[in-house]
C-alpha positions in Angstrom: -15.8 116.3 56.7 -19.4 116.5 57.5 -18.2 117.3 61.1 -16.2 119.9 60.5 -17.4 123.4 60.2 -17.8 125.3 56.5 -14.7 127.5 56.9 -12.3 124.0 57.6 -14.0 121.9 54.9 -13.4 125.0 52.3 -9.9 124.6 53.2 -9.1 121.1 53.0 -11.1 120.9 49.8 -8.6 123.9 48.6 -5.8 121.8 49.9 -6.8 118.9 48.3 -7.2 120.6 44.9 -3.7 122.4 45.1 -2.2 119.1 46.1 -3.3 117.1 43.6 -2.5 120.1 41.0 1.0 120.2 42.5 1.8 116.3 42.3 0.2 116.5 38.6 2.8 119.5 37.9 5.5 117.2 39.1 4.4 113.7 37.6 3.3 114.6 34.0 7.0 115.7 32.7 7.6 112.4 34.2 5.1 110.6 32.3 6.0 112.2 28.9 9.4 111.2 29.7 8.6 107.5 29.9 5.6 108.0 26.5 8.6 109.8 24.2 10.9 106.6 25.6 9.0 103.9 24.5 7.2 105.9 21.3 8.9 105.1 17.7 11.4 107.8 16.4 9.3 109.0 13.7 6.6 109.4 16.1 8.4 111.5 18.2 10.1 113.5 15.7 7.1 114.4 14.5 5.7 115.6 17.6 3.2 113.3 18.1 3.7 112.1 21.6 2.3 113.8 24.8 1.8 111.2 27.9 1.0 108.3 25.8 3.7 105.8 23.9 2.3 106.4 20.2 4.0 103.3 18.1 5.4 101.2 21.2 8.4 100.2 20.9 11.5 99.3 23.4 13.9 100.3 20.8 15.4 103.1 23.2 16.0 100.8 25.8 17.3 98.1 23.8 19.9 100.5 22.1 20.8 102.1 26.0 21.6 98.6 27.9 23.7 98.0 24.8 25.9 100.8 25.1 29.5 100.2 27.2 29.4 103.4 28.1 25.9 104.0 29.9 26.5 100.6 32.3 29.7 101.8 33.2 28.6 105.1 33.9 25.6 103.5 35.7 27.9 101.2 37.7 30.3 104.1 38.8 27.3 105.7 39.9 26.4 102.6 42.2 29.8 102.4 43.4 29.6 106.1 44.5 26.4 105.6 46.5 27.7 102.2 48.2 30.8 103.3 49.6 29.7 107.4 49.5 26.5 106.7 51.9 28.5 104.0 53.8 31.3 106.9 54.7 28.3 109.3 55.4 26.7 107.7 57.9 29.7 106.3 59.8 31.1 109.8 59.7 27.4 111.5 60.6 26.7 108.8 63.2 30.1 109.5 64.9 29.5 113.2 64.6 25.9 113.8 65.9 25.9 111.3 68.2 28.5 113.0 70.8 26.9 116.9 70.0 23.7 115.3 70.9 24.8 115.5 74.3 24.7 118.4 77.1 27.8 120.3 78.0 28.2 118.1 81.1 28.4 115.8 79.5 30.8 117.1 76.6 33.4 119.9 76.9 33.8 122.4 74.6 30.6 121.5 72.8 29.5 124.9 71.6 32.9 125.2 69.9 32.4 121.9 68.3 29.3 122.9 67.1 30.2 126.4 65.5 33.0 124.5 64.3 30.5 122.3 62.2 28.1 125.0 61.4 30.3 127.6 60.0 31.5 125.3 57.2 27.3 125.7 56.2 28.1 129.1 56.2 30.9 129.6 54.3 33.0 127.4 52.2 36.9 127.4 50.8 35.3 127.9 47.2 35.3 125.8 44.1 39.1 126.7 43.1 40.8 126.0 46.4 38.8 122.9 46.3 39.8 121.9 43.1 43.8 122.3 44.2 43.3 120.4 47.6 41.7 117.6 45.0 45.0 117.6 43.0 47.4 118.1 45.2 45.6 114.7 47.0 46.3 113.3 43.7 42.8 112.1 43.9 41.9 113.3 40.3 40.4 110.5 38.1 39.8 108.3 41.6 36.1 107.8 42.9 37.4 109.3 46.3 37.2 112.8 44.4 33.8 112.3 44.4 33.3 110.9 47.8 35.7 112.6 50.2 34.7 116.7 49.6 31.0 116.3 51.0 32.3 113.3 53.2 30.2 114.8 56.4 26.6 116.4 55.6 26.5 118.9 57.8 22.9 119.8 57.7 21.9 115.8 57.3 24.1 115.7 60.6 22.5 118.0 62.3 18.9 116.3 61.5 20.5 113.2 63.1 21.7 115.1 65.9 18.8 116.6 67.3 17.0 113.5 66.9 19.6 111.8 68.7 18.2 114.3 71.2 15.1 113.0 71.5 15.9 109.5 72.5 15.4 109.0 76.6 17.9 109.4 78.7 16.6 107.3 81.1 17.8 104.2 78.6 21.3 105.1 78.2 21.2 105.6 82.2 19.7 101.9 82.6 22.8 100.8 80.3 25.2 102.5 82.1 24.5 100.8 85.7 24.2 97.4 84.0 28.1 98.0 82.6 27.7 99.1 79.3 30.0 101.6 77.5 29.8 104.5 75.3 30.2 102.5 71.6 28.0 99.3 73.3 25.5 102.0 74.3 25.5 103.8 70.7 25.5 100.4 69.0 22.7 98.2 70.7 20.3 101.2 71.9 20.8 104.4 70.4 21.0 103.4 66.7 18.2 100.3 67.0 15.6 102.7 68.5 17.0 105.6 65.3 15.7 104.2 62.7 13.4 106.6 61.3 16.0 109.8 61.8 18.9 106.8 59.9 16.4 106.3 56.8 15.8 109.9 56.8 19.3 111.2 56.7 20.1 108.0 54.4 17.8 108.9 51.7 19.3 112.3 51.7 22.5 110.9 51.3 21.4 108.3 48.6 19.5 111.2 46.4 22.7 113.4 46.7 25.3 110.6 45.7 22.7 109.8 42.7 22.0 113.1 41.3 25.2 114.6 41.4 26.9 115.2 38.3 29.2 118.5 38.1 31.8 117.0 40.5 32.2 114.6 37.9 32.8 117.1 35.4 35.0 118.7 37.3 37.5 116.2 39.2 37.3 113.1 36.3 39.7 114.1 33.2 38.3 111.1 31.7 35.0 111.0 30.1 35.1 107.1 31.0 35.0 107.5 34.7 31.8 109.8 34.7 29.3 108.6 37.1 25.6 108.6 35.4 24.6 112.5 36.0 27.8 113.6 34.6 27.4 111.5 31.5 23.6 111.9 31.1 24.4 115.7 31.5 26.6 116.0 28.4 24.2 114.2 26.2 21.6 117.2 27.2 24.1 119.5 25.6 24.9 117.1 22.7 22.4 115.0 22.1 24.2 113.6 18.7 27.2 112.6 20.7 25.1 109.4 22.1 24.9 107.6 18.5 27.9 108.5 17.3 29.6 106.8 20.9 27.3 103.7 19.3 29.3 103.2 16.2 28.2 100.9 13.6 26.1 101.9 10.9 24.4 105.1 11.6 21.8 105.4 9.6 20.6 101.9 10.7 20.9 103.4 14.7 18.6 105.9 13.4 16.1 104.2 12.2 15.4 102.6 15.5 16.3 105.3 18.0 16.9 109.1 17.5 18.9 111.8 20.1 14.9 112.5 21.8 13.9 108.4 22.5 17.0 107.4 23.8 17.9 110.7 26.3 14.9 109.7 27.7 15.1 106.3 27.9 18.6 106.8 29.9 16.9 109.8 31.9 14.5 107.4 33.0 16.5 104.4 33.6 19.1 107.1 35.5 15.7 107.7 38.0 14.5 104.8 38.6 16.8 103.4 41.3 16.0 106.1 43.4 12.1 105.6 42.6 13.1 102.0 43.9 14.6 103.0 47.1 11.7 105.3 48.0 9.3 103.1 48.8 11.3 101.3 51.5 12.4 104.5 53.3 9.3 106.3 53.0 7.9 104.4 55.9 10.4 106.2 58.0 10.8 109.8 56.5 7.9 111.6 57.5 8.8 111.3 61.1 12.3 111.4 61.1 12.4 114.4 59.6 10.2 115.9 62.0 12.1 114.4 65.4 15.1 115.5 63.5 14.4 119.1 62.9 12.8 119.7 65.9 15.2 120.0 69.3 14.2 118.6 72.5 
């Protein structure tokens, strides 16, 4: 800082300042999420909880791992990003990897590429989709969830043009020495893609989790929502959460009510993806960049 001239520090002190208002914006309903979830019921009702637990208590998160229906929801949700990212990347990595070459080197790319870009553009609607779904007879089945967004075509398109970047001169090496297109792909390309794979991977892992109104749409049966989906009806009926607990309930409510344990599964519902982060974040930053930038 001292090195830098008056106009430049102004700005990165300006920078700072926004920065840290912005991530402060972002965290704090965060943080009062987690304060109302482990707060007491009566201190909550009465409004007395802002971004500290007042009466701590893990009541809420006693009362959500108990219900049937929140781990199965939960574990539906796990399946869908397992075998839904899995798909996406084999599907992406197959994709990207051929456009990523010139049109020597690949016929017809342009038309392969407008091909992929056009469905960005404009899509077949919500009610065609719904009818391809059922005639599929994929309603109720966790492939209604997986197979409509099956290829990203903007995360491919990331992994494409940083496919691009990758020297030539290595795949030329391992063509003289005998190697072929998949042995290529599999032992150079995708080693050496590791940022632009984590990048488009944590996409994929942050759509899977947060998606809920696919579930709404294709499952018939409230027992085969994924997470979202479940966690979004208790946002429009609250109540419905302790009635689903059964038992006594005025006992339920004495230790939880609708406010503490919605947040206590709203939280619980984030934190695998808070998990994940930290791993990927190593790669993101420039991945993203390689990726969005050709050449």
């Amino acid at each position: 800082m001292k090195n830098k001239s008056l106009g430049r520090r102004a700005f990165l002190i300006f920078n700072y300042i926004f920065l840290t208002l912005a991530g402060l914006i972002c965290l704090l309903p965060f943080i009062n999420l987690l304060a109302v979830s482990l707060s007491s019921s009566s201190a909550v009702a009465a409004g007395r909880v802002s971004f500290l637990p007042k009466e701590f208590t893990l009541s809420s998160y006693q009362f959500v791992l108990k219900s049937s229906r929140f781990i199965k929801a939960f574990l539906i949700s796990l399946e869908r990003v397992l075998l839904g990212v899995s798909l996406n990347m084999v599907l992406m990595v197959c994709t990207a990897y051929p456009l990523s070459k010139n049109k020597k080197q690949l016929a017809g790319k342009s038309v392969y590429t407008w091909f992929f870009v056009i469905t960005m553009l404009i899509g077949g609607g919500l009610i065609p989709t719904y009818l391809v779904i059922v005639k599929l007879r994929l309603i109720d089945t966790i492939w209604s969830l997986l197979l409509p967004g099956a290829l990203p075509v903007y995360n491919m398109i990331i992994l494409m043009n940083f496919f691009k970047s990758t020297p030539e001169e290595l795949e030329e090496a391992a063509q003289i020495d005998g190697a072929g297109v998949l042995t290529i792909l599999r032992k150079i390309i995708l080693p050496i893609s590791k940022p632009g794979l984590a990048t488009v991977a944590l996409f994929c892992i942050v759509s899977h989790w947060n998606s809920w109104f696919d579930g709404l749409i294709y499952m018939n049966n409230p027992g085969h929502y994924p997470l979202q989906s479940y966690l979004q009806t208790l946002i429009i009926n609250p109540e419905q959460m302790l009635r689903i607990a059964g038992g006594d309930y005025t006992k339920v409510l004495a230790m939880v009510n609708a406010r503490t344990g919605r947040a206590a599964q709203l939280f619980l519902g984030a934190l695998p993806i808070l998990m994940v982060y930290p791993f990927l974040q190593k790669y993101f930053s420039s991945g993203l960049l390689m990726g969005s930038v050709k050449g």
